[in-house]
N, CA and C of each residue as an Amber inpcrd file, in Angstrom:
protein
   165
  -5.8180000  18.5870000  -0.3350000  -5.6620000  17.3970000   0.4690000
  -7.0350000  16.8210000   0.7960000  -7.2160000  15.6370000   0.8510000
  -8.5210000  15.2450000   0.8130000  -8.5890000  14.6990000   2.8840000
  -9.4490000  15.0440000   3.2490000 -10.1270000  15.0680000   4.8540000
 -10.2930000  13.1850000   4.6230000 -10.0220000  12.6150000   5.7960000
 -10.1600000  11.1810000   6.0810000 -11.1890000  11.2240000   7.1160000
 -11.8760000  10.0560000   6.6440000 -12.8610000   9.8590000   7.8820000
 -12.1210000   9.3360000   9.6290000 -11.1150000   8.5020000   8.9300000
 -10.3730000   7.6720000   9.8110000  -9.1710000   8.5120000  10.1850000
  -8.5160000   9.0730000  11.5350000  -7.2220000   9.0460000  11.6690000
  -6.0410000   7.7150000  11.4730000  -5.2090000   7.9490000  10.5440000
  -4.2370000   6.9200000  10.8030000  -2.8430000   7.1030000  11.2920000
  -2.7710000   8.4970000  11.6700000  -1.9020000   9.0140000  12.0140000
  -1.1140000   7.8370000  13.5110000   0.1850000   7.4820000  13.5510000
   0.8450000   6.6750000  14.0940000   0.2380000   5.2390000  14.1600000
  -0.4020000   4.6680000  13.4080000  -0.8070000   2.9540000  12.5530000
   0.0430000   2.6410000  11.5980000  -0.6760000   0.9740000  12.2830000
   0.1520000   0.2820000  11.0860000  -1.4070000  -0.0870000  10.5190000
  -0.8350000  -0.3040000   9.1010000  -2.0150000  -0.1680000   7.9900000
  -1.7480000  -1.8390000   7.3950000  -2.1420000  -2.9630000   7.0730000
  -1.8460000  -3.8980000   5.7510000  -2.5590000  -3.5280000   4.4840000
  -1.7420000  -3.6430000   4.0300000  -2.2890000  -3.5710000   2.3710000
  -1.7980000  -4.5870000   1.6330000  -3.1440000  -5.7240000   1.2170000
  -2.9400000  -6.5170000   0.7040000  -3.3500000  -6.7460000  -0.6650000
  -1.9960000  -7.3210000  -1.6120000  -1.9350000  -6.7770000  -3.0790000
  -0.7320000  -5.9150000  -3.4480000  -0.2840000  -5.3800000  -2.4220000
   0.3150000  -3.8640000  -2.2340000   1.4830000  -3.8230000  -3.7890000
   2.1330000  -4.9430000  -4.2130000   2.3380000  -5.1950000  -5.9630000
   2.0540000  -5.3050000  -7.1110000   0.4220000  -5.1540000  -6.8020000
  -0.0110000  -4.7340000  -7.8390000  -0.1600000  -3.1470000  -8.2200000
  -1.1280000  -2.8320000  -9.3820000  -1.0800000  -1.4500000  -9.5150000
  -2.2200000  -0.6490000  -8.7320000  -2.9310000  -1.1750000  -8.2660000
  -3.9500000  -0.0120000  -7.0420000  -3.3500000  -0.4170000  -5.7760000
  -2.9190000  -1.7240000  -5.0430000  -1.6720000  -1.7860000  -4.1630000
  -0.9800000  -0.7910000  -3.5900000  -0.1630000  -0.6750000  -5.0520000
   1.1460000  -0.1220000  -4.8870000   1.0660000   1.1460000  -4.9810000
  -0.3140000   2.3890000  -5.5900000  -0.5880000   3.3050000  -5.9760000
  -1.0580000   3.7630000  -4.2290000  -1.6810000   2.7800000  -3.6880000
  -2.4880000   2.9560000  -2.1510000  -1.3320000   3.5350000  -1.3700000
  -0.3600000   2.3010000  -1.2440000   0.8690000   2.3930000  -0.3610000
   1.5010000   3.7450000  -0.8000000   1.9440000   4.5260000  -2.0330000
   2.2120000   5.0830000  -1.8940000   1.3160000   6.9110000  -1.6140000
   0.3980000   6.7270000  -1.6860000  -0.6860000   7.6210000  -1.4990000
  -0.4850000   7.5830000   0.3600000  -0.5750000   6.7580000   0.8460000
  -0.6410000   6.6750000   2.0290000   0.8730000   7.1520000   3.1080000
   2.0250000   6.9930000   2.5150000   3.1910000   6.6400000   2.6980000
   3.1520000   8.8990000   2.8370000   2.9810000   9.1300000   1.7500000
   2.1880000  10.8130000   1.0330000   1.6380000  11.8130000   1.9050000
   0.3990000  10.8700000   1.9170000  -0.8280000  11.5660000   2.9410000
  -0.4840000  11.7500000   4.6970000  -0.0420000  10.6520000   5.0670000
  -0.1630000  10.3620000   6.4730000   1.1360000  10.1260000   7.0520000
   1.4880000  10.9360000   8.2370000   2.8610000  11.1010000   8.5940000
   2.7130000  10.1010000   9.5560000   3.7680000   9.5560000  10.0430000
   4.1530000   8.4500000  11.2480000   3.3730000   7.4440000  10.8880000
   3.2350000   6.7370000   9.6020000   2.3340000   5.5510000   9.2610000
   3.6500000   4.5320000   9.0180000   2.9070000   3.4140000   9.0750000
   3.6650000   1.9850000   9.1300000   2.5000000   1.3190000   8.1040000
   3.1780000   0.7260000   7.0900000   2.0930000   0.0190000   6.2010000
   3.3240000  -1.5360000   5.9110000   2.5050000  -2.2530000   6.0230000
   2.7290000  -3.4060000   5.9720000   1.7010000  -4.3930000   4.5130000
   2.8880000  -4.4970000   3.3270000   2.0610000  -4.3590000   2.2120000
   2.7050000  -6.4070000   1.8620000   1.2370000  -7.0560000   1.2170000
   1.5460000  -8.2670000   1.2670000   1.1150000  -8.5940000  -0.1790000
   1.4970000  -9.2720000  -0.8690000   1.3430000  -9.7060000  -2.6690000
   1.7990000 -11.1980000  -2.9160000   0.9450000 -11.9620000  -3.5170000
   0.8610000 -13.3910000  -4.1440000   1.8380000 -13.0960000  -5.3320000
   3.0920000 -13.4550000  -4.7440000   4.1750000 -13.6870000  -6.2130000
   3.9840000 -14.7570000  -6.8150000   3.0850000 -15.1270000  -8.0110000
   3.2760000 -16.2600000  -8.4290000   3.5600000 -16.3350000  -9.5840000
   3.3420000 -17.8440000 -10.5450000   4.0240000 -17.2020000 -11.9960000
   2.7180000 -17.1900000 -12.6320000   1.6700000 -16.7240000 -12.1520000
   0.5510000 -16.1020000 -13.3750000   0.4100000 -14.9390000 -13.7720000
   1.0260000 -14.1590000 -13.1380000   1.7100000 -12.4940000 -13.6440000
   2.9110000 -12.9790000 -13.9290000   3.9990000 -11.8770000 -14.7010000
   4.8770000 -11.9450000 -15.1050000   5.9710000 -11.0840000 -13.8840000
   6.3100000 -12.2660000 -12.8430000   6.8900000 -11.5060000 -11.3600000
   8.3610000 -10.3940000 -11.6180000   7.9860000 -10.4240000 -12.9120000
   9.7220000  -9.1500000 -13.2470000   8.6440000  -8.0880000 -12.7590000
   7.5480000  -7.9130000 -13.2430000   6.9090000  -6.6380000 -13.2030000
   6.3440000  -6.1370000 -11.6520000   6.3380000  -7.3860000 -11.1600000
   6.2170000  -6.7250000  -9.7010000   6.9890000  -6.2770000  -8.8050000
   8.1780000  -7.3620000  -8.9400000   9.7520000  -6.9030000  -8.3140000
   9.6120000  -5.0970000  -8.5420000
């Protein structure tokens, strides 16, 4: 388990991007790592990605 500098233990976190692939890799690393977390994850759906793949 890797030592955090930061407690986040009972936070809410944003993660913005959180649909893409380091996003979505964060959120769930975090979701993992840290018990009683709240992450609040935000992503630009637009049509310059292909939005099937983010759904």
């Amino acid at each position: 388990m890797v030592n955090y500098n930061i407690n986040l233990e009972g936070k809410t976190v944003l993660v913005t991007g959180a649909a893409g692939f380091i996003g979505s890799n964060l959120v769930k690393r975090l979701f993992h790592d840290i018990r009683d977390i709240k992450v609040i994850g935000i992503d630009s759906m637009t049509d310059y990605y292909d939005v099937n793949i983010k759904k």
